[in-house]
C-alpha positions in Angstrom: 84.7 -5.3 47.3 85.1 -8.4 44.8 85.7 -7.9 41.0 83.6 -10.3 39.0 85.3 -12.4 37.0 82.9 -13.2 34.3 83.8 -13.3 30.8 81.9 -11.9 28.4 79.8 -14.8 26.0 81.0 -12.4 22.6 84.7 -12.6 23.5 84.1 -16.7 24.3 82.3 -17.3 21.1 85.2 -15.7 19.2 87.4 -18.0 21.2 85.2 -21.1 20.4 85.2 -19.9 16.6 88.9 -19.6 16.5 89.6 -23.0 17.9 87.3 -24.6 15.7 88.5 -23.1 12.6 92.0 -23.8 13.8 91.3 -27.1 14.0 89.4 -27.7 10.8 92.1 -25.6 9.1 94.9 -28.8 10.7 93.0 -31.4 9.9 92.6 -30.1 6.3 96.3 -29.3 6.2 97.0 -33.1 7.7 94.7 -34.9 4.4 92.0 -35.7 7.1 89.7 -33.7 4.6 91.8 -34.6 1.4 89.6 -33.4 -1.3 86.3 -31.7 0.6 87.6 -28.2 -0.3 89.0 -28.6 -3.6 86.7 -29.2 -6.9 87.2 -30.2 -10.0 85.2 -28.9 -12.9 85.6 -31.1 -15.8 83.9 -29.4 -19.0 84.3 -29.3 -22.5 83.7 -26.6 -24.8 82.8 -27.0 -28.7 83.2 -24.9 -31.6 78.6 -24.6 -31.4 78.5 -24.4 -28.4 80.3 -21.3 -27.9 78.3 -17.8 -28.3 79.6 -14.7 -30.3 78.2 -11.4 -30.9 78.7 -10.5 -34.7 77.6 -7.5 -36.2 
């Protein structure tokens, strides 16, 4: 008898994931994707614009 040597498509799609996210993690880490995941929030804040509960 022959074992089959089939792998199963959940255990490749984790594989797939992992390389992808590997490799989106080095180019990230390289400053291929300087800047894409990091924001900046510029905002001010005045005096009347801020909201306070006073009894």
């Amino acid at each position: 008898m022959e074992t089959s040597r089939h792998i199963s498509f959940a255990i490749l799609a984790i594989l797939a994931f992992t390389a992808l996210a590997a490799g989106a993690l080095l180019l990230e880490h390289t400053g291929f994707f300087a800047g894409a995941f990091r924001t900046e929030i510029l905002a001010r804040v005045d005096a009347w614009d801020v909201v306070s509960a006073r009894r």
